[in-house]
C-alpha positions in Angstrom: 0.0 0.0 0.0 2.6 2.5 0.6 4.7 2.3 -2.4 1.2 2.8 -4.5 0.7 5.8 -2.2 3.9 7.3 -3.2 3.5 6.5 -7.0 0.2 8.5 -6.9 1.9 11.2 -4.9 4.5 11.4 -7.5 2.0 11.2 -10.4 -0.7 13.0 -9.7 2.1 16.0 -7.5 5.2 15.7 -7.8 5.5 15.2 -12.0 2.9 18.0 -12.7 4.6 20.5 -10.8 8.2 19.4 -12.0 7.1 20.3 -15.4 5.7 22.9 -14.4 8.9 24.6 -13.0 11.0 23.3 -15.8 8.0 25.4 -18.1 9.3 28.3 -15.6 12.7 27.8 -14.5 14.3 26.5 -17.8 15.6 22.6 -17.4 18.7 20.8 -18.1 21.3 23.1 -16.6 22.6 23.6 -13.0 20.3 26.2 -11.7 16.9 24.1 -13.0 14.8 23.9 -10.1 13.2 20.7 -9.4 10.8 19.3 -6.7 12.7 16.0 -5.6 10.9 15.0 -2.3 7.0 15.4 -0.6 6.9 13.7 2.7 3.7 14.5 4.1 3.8 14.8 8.2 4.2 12.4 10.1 2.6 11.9 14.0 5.5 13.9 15.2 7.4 15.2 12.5 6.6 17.8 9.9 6.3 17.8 6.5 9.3 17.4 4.7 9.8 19.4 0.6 13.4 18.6 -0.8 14.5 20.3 -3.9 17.4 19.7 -6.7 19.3 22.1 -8.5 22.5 20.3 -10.4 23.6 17.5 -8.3 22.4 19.6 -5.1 19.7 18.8 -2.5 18.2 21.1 -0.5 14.8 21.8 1.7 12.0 24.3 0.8 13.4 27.7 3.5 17.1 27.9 1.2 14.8 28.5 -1.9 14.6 31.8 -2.8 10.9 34.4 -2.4 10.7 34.3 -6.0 11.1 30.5 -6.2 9.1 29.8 -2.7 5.9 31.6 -4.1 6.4 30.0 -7.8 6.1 26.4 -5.8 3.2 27.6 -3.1 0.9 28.8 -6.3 1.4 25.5 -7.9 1.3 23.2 -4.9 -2.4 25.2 -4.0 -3.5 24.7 -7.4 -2.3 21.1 -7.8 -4.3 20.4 -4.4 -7.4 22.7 -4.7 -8.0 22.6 -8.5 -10.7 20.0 -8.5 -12.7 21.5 -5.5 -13.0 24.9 -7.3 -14.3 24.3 -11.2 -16.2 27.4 -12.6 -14.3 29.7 -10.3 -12.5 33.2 -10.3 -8.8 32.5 -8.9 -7.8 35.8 -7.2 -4.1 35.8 -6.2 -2.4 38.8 -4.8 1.0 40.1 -5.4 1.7 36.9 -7.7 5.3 38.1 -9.1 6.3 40.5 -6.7 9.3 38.8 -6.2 10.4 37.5 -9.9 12.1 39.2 -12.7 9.8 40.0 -15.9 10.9 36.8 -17.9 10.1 35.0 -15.1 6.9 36.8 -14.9 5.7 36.4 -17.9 6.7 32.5 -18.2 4.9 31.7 -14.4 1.5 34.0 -15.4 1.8 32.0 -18.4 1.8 28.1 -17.2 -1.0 28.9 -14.8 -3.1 30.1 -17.1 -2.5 27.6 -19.6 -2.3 24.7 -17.2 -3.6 25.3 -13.8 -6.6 27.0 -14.2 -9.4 25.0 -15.2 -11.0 26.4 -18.6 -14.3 27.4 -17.1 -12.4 29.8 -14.4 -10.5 32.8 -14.6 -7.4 34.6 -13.3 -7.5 37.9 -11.2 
């Protein structure tokens, strides 16, 4: 049972936003971003997000603002978007911390991947 748990973690989480941030971040080089690691929490430990950039690991607090909010828009809309179909998706201050390139590439994937067709983006 739990190795089916983590394949459907890593299917239907981890892959979806790992493309997601290669869409974003660019892929292939040493400063690609990728989500390596969900461990949900445990009874008395908490959660545990591991990231890869080159051959480096690293936990969620050494990414930077620009990257942290990137990964907390697409975790939310990974885990929410079922719940809310024919919805307005407000999000405030969504690049405040990215350059314009990366701007334009983040607005981009969420509106052409996260959001579900019948919603819209404000």
């Amino acid at each position: 049972r739990f190795q089916n748990d983590l394949f459907l973690w890593n299917k239907k989480l981890i892959e979806p936003i790992n493309k997601a941030l290669e869409r974003i971040f660019g892929a292939g080089d040493a400063t690609a971003l990728r989500l390596a690691e969900v461990a949900p929490p445990a009874a008395d430990k908490a959660a545990r997000v591991k990231f890869q950039k080159g051959v480096s690991f690293f936990s969620y607090d050494l990414l930077s603002s620009g990257e942290k909010e990137v990964f907390g828009v697409l975790l939310n809309l990974a885990v929410r978007r079922r719940s809310f179909q024919n919805a307005i998706y407000f999000i405030d201050e969504l690049d405040v911390h990215l350059n314009t390139g990366l701007q334009y590439a983040f607005l981009k994937e969420i509106v052409e991947n996260w959001i579900p067709e019948n919603c819209q983006l404000w």
